[in-house]
N, C-alpha and C positions, 0 to 999 in steps of 0.2 A: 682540825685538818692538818693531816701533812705540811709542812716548811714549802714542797715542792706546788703542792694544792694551792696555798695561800697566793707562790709567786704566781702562777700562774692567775688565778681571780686577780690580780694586780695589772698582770700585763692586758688583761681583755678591760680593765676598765679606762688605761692609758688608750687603748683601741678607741673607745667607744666616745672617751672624751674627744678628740682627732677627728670623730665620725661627724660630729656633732658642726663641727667649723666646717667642717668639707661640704655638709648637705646646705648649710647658712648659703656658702657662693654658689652649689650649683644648680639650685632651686629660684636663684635669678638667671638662670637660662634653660631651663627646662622644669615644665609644671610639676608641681610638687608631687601629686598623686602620678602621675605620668612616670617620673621620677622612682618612686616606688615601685612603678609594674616592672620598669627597664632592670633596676637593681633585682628583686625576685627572678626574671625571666634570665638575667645570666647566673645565677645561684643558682637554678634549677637546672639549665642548661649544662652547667659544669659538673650537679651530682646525680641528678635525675638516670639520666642513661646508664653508671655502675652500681643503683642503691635500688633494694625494692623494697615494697611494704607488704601488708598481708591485706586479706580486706576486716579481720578481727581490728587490727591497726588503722585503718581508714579511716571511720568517724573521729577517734581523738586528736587523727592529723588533722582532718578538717578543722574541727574545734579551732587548733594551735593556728592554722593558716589567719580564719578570722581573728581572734583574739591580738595575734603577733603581728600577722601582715595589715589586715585591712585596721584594725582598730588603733593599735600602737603606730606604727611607724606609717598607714597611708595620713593619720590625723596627725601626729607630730607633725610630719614635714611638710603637712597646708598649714599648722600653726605656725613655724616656724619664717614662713613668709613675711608676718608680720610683728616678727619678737625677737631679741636678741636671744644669739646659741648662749650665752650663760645665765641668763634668768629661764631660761624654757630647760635649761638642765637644770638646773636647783628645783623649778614647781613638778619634773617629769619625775624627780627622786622622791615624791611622794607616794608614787610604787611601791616603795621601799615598808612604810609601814600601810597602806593596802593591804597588801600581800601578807604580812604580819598578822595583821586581825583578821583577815580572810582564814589565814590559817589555824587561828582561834576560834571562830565559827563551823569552820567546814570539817578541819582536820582535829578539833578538841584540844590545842595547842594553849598553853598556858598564858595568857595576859599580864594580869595582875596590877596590882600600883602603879610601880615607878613605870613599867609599858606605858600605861594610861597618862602619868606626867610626862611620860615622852612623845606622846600625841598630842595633847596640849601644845608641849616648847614646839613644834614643828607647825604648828597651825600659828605661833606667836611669829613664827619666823617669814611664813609666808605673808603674817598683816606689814612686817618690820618693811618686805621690798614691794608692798601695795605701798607703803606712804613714798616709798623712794620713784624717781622718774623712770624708771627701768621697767615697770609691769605693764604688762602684753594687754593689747585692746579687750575686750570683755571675748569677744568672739573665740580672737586664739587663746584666751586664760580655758576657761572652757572645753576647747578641742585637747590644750595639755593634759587637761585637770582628766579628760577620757582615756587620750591616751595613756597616762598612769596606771589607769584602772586595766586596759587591756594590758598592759604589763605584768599587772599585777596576777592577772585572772590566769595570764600565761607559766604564771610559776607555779600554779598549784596544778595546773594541768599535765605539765610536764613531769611534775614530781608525784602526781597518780599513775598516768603512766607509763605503762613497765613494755617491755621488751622493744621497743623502738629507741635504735642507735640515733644519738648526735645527729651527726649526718643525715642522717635517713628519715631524720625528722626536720632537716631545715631543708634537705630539697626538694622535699613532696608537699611541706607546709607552704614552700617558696610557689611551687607551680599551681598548687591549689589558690594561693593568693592572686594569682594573677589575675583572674579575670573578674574577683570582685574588686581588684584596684581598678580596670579598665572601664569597669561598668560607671563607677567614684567620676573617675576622670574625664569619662564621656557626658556623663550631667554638667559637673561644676568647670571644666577646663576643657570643653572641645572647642573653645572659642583661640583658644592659644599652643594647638596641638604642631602649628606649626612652628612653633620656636626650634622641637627637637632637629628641624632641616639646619637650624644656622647656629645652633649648641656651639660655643667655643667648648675648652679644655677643663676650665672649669664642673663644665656639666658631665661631661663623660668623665673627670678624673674622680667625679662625686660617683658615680653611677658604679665605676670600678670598684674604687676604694669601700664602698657601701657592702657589696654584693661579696668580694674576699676578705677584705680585712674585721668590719662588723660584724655579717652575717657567717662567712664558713667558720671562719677562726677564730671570732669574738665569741660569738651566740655558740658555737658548737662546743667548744670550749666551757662555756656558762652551764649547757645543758647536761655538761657530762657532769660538771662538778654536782649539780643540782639533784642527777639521781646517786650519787656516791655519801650527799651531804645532809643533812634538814635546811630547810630555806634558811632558817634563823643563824644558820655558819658561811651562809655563802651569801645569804643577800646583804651583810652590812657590808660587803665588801664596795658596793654602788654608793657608797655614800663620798666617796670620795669622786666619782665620777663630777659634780657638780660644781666643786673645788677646782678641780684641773680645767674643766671647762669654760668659766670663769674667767681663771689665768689663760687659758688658748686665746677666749676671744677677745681677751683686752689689750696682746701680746701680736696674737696674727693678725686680726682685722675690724682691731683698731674701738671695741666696744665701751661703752662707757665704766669707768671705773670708781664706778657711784659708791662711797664707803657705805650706806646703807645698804646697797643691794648685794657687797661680801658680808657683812654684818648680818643680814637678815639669812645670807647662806650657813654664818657659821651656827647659829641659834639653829638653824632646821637640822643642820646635819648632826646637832646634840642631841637634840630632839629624837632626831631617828636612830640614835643610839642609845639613847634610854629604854625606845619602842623593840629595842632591838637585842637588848641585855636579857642574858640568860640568870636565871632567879637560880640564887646561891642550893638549893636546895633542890634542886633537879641535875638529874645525871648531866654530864655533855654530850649534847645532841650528835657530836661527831664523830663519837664512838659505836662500832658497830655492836649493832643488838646480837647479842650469844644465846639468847632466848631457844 
């Protein structure tokens, strides 16, 4: 990728680490999934009414709405209820090789060896912060361990495809999500729907920051690189998300600074760069085909 390409994957993972500490406080004042509809419904709000889709375009929105909206980010941020933001980013970056072997399966994407030793060291790394005090109750391990998956499901979708703008794919995925978060939210949290009436600053500064700085800017940003790039140039760029995260939340508010649960970070994040290494003998993926 471009110098410019790179900084920019750089800046949205600084985004998304920041994203990560902001939903931690304001999913103690507003239900998690509830949380989720607010932040989609002003993302939609904000692009819905200048962006349209076609209805050729409509099914693979929808797809993206469930995969991104409801799977990823309504299940992260009910996991995250119960788990620290820097161990739920390090087990959520197992996306990262997901998405990799998905791409090996689905798209005929090359594996090979040292990939495969690099699924191994990242599944060593996830046992490293199971022995440490830091891993999430079974429940939220779990709802992470999906949400990944919907992450992951989400990068191949995106990068099938074709002619649906950035934008125009997170404000119609954003609106489409809404009302299977509400449906989510009305099962599991109508019993605390009223928190949103007494929300401090925390909650709406989450609900903000989520909706412009993650989703327009982060994820819009992500999606453009993602049809410009092959997943394998753009997604080790997430490995670092985990790391910064980590440092956010043991810096802002105050999480445990358990040397095994960095330690078992830095093992996964090698991990996922072994899974993630481009085999000497194939072109770079980030060069355009002249075919």
């Amino acid at each position: 990728m471009p110098i410019t390409h790179k900084l920019l994957a750089l800046t949205v993972i600084g985004v998304w680490a920041l994203n990560m500490i902001a939903v931690k406080l304001g999913i103690a004042e507003i239900p998690p999934m509830m949380m989720s509809a607010l932040r989609f419904a002003l993302v939609a709000a904000l692009l819905c009414p200048v962006l349209r889709i076609t209805r050729d375009q409509f099914l693979g929105v929808l797809l993206v709405s469930f995969t991104f909206g409801t799977v990823h980010f309504g299940l992260l941020f009910a996991a995250l209820a119960n788990s620290e933001a820097g161990t739920s980013a390090v087990i959520i970056q197992l996306g990262a090789p997901i998405a990799t072997l998905l791409a090996c399966f689905v798209l005929k994407e090359r594996l090979g060896k040292v990939r495969l030793a690099g699924l191994l060291v990242s599944v060593a790394g996830i046992g490293l912060i199971a022995a440490g005090p830091t891993l999430p109750p079974p429940l939220s391990l779990v709802l992470l361990l999906a949400s990944a998956t919907g992450w992951a499901v989400t990068n191949l979708i995106v990068k099938e495809l074709k002619g649906v703008r950035p934008m125009t794919m997170m404000g119609w995925s954003s609106l489409l999500a809404i009302p299977q978060l509400l449906v989510m939210s009305w099962i599991f949290e109508s019993d605390r729907w009223w928190m949103v009436t007494t929300a401090g600053w925390h909650g709406w500064f989450c609900v903000v920051y989520s909706a412009i700085g993650s989703s327009i800017i982060g994820y819009g940003i992500w999606y453009w690189l993602l049809q410009r790039h092959s997943i394998n140039a753009v997604v080790p760029y997430s490995m670092l998300n985990p790391l910064l995260t980590v440092l956010f939340g043991i810096v802002l508010i105050g999480d445990d600074p358990s040397p095994v649960k960095i330690i078992g970070a830095l093992v996964m994040v090698a991990g996922v760069a072994l899974i993630l290494r481009r085999p000497r003998n194939l072109p770079d993926p980030t060069l355009p085909d002249t075919a």
